[in-house]
N, C-alpha and C positions, 0 to 999 in steps of 0.2 A: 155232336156238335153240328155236324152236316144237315142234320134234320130239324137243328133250332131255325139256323139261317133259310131252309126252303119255305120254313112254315111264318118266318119272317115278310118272304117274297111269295106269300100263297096265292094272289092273282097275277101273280106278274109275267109279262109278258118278254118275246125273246131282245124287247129292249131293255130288259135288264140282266142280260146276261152277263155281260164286264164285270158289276157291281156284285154281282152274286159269286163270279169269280174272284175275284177280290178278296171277300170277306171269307171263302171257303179257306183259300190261301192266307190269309192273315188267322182263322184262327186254328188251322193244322198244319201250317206252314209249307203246303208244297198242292197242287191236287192232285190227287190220286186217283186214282181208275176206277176205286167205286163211287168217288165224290162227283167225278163225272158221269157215272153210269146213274149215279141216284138222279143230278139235275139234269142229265137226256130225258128221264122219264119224267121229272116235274112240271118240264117245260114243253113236253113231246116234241122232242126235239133229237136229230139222231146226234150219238156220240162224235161221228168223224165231222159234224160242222164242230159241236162245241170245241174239239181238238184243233178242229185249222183254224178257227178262231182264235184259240188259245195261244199254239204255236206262231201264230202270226205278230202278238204282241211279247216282247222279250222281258215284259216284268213279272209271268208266270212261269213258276217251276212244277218239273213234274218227278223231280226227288225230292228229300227230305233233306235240309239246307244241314251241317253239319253243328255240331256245340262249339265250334268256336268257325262262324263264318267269317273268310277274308271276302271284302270286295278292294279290286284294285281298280285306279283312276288311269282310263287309256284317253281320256283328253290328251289335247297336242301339247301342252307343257308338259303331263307327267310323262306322255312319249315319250318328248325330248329329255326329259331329265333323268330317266333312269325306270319309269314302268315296267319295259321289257322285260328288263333284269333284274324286277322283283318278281315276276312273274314265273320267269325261269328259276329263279330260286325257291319258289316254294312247290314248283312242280319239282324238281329234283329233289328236293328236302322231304317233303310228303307223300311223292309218288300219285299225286292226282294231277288230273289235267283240269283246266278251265272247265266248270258247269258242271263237275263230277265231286262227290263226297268220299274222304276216305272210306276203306270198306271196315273201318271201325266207328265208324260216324263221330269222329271227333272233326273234322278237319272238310270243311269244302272252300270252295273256289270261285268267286267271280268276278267277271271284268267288266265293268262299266264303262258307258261312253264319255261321262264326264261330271264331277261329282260337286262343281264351281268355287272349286276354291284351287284356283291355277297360280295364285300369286303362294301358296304354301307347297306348290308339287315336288317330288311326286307325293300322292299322299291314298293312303286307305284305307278301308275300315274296316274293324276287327269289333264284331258281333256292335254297329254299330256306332265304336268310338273311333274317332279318327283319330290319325297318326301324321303329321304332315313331315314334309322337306327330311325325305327319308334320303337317306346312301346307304350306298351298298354294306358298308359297313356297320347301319344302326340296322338297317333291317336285317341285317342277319342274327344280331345280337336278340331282336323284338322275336326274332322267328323260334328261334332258341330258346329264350323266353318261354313263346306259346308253347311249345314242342315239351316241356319238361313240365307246366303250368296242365294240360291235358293228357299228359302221363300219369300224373298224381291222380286226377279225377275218375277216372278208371280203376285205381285200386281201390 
């Protein structure tokens, strides 16, 4: 897959490195250390700029997002309305922290700055679909939900 998209960007120069990140990540879903080790040498370019480059923008991952990815919304409504405490619930629930995948890869984690839809907060998205004007008590029932929902998919 890595080497459709190099061969895609075969002249291209290191202004197209974002775009080429991009698409590495959109279609293996995370970049990986050889994805990056292939485009340092595509690009001759060494691996720790492509990395501080990378790290520098927060829309690149460098694990594999889990089969069921939460993003939660940390804008200042869902702050206020209860973010936290979904946040804390599904790190206690699931045993991951923020930017980490469970270590069965059902289940990752992330928190976004704000996802604009403030007038439905808190609200987040589960591989995706949103979930809006959560409490404490639906999200726990949705978590529960997931929790038994990617129990199943493993057997």
């Amino acid at each position: 897959m890595v080497e459709k998209i190099l061969q895609k960007y075969s002249h291209a120069g290191r202004d197209s490195l974002i775009p080429i990140l991009q698409e590495i990540q959109d279609s293996i879903g995370y970049l990986s250390e050889e994805s990056i080790e292939m485009l340092s040498t595509h690009l001759n370019l060494a691996s720790s700029k492509i990395y501080g480059l990378a790290t520098f923008y927060n829309q690149f991952r460098f694990k594999a997002k889990g089969k069921c990815h939460i993003q939660v919304c940390h804008g200042t409504a869902c702050h206020l309305l209860g973010a936290v405490t979904i946040i804390e619930q599904i790190e206690k629930q699931l045993l991951v922290k923020v930017g980490q995948t469970t270590r069965n890869g059902n289940f990752s984690l992330e928190v976004v700055s704000c996802m604009g839809a403030c007038a439905h907060s808190p609200v987040i998205q589960v591989n995706g679909v949103f979930r809006s004007h959560l409490t404490e008590a639906t999200f726990k029932e949705l978590l529960e939900e997931l929790i038994e929902t990617y129990r199943t998919v493993n057997k």
